[in-house]
TIMARTOR-20606 format. One record per residue (C-alpha): x, z, y; residue number from 1. Coordinates in Angstrom, 3 decimals. Each point is the difference from the previous one (the first is absolute). Example, Ala and Ser with C-alpha at 12.3 -4.5 7.8 and 13.67 -1.06 7.14 Angstrom:
BEGIN
- 12.300	7.800	-4.500	1
- 1.370	-0.660	3.440	2
% end
This chain:
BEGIN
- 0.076	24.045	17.294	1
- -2.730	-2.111	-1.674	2
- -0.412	-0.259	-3.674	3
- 0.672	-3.640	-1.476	4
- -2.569	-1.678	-1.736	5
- 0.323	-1.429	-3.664	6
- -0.231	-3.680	1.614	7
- 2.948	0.914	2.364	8
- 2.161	1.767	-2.713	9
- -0.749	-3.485	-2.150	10
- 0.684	-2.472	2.312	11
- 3.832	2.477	0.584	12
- 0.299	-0.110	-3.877	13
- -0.238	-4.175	-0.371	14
- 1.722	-0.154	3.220	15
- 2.503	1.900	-2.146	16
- -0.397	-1.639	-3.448	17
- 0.766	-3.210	1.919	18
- 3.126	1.036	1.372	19
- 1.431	0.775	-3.296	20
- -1.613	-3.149	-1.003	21
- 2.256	-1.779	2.387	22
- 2.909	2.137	-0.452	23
- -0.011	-0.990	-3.828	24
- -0.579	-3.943	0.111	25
- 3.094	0.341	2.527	26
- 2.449	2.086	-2.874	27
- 2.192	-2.374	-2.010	28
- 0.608	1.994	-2.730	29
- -2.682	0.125	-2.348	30
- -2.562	-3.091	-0.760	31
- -2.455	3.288	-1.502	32
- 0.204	1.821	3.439	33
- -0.564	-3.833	1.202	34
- -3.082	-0.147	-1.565	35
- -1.168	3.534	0.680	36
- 0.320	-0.675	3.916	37
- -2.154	-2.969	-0.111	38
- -2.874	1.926	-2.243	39
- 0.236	2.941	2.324	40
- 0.037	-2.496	2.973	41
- -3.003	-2.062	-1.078	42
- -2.220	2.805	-1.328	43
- 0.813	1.803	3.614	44
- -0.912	-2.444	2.218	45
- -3.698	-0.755	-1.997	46
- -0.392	3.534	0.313	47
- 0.962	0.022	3.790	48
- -2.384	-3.344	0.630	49
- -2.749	2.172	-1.096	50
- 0.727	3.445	1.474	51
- 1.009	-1.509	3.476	52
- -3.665	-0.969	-0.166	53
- -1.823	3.325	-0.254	54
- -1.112	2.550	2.337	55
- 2.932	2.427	0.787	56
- -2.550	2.795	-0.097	57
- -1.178	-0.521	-3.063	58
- 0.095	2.515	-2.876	59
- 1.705	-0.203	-3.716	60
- -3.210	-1.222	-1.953	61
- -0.915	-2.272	2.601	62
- 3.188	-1.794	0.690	63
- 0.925	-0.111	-3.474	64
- -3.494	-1.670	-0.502	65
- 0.702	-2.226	2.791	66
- 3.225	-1.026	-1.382	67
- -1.074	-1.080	-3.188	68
- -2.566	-2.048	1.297	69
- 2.001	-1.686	2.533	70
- 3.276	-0.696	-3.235	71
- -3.545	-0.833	-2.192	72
- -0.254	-2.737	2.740	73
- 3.479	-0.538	0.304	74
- 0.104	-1.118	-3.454	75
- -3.220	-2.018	-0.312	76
- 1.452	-2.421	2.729	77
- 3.423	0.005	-1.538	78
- -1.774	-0.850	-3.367	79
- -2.178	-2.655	1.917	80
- 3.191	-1.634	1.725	81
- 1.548	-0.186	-3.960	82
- -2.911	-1.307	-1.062	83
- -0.290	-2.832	2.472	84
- 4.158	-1.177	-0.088	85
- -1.189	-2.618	-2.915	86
- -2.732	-1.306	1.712	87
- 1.494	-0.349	3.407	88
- 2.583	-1.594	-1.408	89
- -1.405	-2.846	-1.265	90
- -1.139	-0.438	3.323	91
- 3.509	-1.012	0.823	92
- 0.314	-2.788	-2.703	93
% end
């Protein structure tokens, strides 16, 4: 049986995380488990975006470099897309 690499295990873990994710936005009990589903939703499916997007083969370091780089650029469009919401929306006036 071949060993799993750490991108494969990662991508079964958000695959995971965003299960419970789901599971907890669907509870009605608690507003605090509410709001703990859609953390652990959001924060797993950046994470997936960006280790969908490396090599499978890939070791640790590497992918763990790659994924930082690729949330880095994650965030520097999200940032970018904030930035322009006033400005675009004058466009509409």
């Amino acid at each position: 049986m071949a060993k799993t690499t750490f991108p494969e295990r990662a991508e079964r873990v958000l695959i995971g995380g965003m299960l419970v994710g789901i599971v907890l936005l669907m509870q009605r009990l608690s507003l605090d488990m509410y709001k703990a589903g859609l953390s652990v939703l959001v924060v797993s499916t950046l994470l997936q975006i960006a280790v969908g997007n490396i090599p499978k083969a890939g070791g640790v370091a590497a992918s763990l470099v790659r994924i930082l780089v690729i949330v880095a650029v994650i965030a520097v469009i999200f940032a970018i897309g904030v930035l322009l919401v006033p400005t675009l929306s004058r466009l509409g006036r």
